[in-house]
Backbone as numpy.savetxt, mean C-alpha at the origin, in Angstrom:
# Nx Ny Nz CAx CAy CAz Cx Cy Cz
-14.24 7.85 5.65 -14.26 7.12 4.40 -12.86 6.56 4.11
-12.60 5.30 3.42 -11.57 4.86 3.65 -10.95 5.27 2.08
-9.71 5.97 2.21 -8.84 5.62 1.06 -7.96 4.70 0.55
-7.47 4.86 -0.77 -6.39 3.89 -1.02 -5.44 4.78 -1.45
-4.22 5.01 -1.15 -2.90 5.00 -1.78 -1.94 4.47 -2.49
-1.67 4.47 -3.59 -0.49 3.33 -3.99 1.02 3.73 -4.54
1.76 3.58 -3.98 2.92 4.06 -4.53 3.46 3.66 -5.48
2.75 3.91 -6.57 2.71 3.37 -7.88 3.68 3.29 -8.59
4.95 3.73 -8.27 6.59 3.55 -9.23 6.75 2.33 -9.21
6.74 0.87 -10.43 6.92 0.32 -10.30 5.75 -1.09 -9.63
4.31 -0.55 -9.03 3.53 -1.37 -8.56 3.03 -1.92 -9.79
2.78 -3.84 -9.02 2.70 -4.02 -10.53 1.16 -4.61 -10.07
0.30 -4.21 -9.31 -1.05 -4.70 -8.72 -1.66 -3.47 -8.89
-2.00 -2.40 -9.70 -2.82 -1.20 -9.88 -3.98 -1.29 -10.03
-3.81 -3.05 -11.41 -5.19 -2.82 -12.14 -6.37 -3.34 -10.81
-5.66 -4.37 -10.15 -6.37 -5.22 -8.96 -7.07 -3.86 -8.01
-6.17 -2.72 -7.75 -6.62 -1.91 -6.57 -7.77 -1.69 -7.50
-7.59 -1.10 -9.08 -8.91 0.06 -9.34 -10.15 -1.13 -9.57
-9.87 -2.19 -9.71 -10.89 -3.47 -9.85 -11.71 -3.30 -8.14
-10.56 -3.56 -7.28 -11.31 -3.93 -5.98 -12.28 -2.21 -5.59
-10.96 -0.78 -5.55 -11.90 0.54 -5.33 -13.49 0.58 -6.09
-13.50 0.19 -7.53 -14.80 0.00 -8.02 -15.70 -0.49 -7.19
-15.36 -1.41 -6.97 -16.55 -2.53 -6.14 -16.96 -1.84 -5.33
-16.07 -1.32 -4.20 -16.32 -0.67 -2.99 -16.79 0.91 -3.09
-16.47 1.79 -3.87 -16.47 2.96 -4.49 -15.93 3.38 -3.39
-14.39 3.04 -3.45 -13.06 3.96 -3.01 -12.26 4.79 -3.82
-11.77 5.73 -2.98 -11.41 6.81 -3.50 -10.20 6.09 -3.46
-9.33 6.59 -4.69 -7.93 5.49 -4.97 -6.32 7.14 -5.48
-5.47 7.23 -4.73 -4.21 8.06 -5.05 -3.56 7.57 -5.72
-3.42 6.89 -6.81 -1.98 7.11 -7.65 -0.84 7.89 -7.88
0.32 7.87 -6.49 0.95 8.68 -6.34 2.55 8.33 -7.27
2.88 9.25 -7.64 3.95 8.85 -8.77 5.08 9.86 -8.95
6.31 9.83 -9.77 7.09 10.81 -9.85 7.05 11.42 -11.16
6.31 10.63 -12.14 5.68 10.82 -13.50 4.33 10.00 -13.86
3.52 10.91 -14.88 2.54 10.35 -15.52 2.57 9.16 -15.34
1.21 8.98 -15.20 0.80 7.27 -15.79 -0.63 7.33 -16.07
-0.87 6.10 -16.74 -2.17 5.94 -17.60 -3.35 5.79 -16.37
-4.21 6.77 -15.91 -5.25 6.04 -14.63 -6.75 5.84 -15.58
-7.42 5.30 -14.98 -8.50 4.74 -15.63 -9.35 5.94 -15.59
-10.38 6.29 -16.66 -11.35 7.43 -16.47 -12.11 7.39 -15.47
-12.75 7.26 -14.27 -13.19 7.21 -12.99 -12.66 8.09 -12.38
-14.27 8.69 -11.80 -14.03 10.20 -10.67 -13.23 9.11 -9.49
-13.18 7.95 -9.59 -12.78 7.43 -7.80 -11.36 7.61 -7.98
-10.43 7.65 -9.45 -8.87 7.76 -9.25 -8.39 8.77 -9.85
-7.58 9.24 -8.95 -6.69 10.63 -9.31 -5.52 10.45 -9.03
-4.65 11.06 -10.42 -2.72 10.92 -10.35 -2.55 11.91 -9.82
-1.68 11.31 -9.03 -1.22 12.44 -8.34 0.38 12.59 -8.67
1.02 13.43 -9.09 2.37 13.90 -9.64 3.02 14.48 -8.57
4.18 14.01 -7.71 5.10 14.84 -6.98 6.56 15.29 -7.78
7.40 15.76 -7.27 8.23 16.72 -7.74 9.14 15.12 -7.92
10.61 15.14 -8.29 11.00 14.33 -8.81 12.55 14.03 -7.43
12.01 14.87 -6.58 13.18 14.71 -5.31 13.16 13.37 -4.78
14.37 13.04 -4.43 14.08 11.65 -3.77 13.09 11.52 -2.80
12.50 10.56 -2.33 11.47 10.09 -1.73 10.03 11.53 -1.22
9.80 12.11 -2.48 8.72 12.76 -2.33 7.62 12.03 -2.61
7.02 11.43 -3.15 5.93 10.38 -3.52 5.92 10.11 -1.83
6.85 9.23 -1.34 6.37 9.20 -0.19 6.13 10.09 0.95
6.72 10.95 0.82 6.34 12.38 1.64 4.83 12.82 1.65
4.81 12.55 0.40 3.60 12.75 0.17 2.27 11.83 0.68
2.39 10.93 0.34 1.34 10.05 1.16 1.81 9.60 2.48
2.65 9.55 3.55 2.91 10.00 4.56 1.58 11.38 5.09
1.74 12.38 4.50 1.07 13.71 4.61 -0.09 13.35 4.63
-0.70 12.38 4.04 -1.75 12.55 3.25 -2.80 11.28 4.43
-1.81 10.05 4.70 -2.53 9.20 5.22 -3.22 9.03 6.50
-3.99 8.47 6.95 -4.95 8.29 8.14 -5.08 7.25 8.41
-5.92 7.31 9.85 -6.57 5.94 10.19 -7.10 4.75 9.44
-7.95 5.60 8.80 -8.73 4.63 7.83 -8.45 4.28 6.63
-7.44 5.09 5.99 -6.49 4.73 4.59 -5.72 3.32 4.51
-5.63 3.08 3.48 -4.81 1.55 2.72 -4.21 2.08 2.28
-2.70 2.03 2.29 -1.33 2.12 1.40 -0.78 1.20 1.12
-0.61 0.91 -0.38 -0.24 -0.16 -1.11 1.31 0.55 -1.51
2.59 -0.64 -0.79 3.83 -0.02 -1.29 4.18 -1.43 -1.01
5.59 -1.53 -1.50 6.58 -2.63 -1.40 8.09 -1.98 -0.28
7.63 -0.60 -0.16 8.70 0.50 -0.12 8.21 -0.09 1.74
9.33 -0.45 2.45 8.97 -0.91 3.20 9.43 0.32 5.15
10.28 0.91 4.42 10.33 2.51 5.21 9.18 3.41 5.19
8.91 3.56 3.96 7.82 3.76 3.79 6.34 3.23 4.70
5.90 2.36 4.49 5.08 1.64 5.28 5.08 1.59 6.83
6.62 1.67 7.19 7.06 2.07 8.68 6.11 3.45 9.18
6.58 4.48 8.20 5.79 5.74 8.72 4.42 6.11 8.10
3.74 5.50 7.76 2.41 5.05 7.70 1.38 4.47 8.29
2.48 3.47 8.82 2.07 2.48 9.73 1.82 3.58 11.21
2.84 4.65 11.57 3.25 5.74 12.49 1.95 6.33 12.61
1.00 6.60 10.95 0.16 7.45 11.15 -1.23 7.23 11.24
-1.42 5.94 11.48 -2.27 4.72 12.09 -3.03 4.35 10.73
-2.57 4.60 9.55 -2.73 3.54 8.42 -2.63 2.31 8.63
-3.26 1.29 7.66 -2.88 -0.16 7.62 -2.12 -0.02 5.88
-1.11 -0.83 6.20 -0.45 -1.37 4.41 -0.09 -3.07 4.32
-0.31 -2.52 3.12 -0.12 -3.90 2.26 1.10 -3.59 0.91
1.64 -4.73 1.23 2.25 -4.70 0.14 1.84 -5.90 -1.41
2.78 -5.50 -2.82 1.76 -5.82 -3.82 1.88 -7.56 -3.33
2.66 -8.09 -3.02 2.38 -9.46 -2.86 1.49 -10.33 -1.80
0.76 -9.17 -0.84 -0.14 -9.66 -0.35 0.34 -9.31 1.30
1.66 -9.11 1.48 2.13 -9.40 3.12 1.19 -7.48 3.56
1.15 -7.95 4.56 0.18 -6.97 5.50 1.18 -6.61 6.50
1.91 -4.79 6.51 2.71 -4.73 7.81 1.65 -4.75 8.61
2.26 -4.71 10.11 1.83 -3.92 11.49 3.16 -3.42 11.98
2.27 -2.83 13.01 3.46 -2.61 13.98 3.79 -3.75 15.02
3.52 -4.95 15.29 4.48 -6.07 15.28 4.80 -6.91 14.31
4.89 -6.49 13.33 5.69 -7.25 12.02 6.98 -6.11 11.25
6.67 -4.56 11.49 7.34 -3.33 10.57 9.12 -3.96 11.25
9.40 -4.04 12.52 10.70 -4.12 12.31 11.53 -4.90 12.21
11.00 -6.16 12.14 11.54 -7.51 11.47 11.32 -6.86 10.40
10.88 -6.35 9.53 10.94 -6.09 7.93 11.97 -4.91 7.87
12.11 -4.23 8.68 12.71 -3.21 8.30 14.52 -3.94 8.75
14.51 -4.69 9.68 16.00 -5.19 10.04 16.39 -5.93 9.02
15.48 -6.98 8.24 15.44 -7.62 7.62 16.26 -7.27 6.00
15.41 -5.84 5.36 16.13 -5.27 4.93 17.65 -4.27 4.52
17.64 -3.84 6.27 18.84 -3.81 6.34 19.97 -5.00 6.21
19.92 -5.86 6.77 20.32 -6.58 6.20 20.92 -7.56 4.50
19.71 -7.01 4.26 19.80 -7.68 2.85 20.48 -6.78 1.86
20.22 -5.41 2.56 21.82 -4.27 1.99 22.67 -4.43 2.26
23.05 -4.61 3.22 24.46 -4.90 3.86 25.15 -6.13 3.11
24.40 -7.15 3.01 24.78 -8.62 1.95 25.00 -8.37 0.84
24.37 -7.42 0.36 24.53 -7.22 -1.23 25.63 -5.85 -1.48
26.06 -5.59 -0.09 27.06 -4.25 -0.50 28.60 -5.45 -0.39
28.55 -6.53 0.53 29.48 -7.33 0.95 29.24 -8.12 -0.63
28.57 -8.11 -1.63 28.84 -8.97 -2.47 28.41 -10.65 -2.16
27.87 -11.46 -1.00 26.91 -12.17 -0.56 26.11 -12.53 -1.71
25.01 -11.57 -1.49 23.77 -12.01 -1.95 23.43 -10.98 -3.11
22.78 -11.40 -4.25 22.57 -10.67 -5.43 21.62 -10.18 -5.88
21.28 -10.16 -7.15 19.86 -9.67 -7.50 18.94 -9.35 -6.53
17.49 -8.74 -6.99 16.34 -8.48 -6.39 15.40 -9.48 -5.88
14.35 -8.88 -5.84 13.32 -9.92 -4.97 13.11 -10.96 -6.27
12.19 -11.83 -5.64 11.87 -13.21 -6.44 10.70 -12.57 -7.33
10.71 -13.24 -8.64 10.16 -12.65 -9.48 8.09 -12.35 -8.98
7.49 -11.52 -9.37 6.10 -11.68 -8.86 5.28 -12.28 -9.64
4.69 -13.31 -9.16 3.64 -14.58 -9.23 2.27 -14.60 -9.32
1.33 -15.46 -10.45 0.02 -15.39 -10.39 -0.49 -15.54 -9.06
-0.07 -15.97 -8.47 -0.46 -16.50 -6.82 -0.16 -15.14 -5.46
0.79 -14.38 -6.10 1.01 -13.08 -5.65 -0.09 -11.99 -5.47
-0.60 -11.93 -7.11 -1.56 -11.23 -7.25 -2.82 -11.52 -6.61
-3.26 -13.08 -6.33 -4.32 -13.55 -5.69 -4.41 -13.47 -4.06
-3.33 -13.44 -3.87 -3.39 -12.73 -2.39 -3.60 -12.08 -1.65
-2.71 -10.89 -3.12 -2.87 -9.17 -2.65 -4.46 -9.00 -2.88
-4.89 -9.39 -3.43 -6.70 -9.12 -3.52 -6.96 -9.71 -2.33
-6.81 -10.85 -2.38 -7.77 -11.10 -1.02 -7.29 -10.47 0.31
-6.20 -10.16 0.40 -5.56 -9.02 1.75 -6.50 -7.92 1.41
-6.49 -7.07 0.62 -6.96 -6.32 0.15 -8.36 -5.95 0.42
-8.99 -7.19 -0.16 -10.26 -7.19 0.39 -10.61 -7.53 2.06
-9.66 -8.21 2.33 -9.73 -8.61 4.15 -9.81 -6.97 4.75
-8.63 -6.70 4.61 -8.21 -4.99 5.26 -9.44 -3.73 4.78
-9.84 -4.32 3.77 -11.46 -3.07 3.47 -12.39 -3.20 4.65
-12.58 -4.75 4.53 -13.62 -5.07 5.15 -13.04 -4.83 6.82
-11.90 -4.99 7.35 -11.47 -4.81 8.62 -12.02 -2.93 9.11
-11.29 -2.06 7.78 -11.39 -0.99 7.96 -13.09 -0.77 8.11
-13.93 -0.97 7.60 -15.18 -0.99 7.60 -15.80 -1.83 8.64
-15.73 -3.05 9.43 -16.14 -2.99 10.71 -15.86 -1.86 11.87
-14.21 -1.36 12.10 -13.92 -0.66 12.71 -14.91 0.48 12.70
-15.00 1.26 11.37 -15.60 2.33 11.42 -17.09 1.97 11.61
-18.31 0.52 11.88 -19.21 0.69 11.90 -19.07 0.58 13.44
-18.11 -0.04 14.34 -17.98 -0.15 15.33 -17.53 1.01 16.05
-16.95 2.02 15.61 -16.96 3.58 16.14 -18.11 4.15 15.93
-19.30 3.82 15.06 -20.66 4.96 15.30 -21.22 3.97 16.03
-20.96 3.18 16.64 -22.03 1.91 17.34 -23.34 0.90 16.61
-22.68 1.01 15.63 -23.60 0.69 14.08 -23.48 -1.43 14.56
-24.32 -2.14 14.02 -23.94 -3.86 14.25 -23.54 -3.67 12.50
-23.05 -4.88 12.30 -22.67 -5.24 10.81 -23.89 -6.38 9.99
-25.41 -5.90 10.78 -26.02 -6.43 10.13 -27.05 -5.12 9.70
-28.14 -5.46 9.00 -28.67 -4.61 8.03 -30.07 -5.04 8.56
């Protein structure tokens, strides 16, 4: 069964996941370092880690699989996810793999290194109605990917 994860500090596409998990009746992690508001639905549960640096992700690291969606922007993150044969998305729609994780991950290094040299400034570009329309439809692409796969492991066709 496929899950969703989201590393919710800061995600600003939540309401989209619990919109799309409805549809599908996915089970959805809201993983966090504090409370947050989740919708009354048995499909989502907060999940609270300790407040250590990068436990949220420790945690869904632990937690993820084959067939899981992890929604992060956290892009190390996604590296070792990606490790644990998860697929992710991030909220603006980009889809790692593992031929895309280390151009993103050099990429970032980089963009520390510029901003420790004083270079380059502020954060990412602000997020866009057109952002959000993406991440759904990735979203929905990668369900439906995860769900051929798995009808194609019981030898199931994708017709009815």
């Amino acid at each position: 069964m496929i899950r969703l994860f989201v590393d919710a500090d800061g995600c600003p596409v939540k309401n989209e996941v619990y919109r799309v998990a409805r549809r599908y009746g996915l089970r959805v992690y809201i993983v966090s370092n504090g409370r947050m508001n989740v919708p009354g639905n048995g499909l989502f549960e907060m999940v609270v880690v300790d407040g250590r640096f990068d436990a949220a992700d420790d945690w869904i690291v632990g937690q993820a699989a084959g067939t899981d969606i992890v929604v992060t922007s956290d892009i190390p993150l996604a590296a070792r996810c990606l490790g644990k044969g998860a697929r992710v998305l991030d909220p603006k729609g980009r889809v790692f793999s593992e031929n895309s994780i280390g151009d993103a991950l050099a990429s970032r290094e980089l963009a520390g290194y510029l901003r420790e040299m004083g270079v380059m400034g502020g954060g990412p570009p602000p997020f866009k109605p057109r952002d959000r329309s993406l991440f759904l439809q990735r979203l929905d692409e990668l369900i439906q990917a995860v769900m051929r796969a798995e009808r194609a492991a019981k030898g199931e066709s994708g017709s009815d």
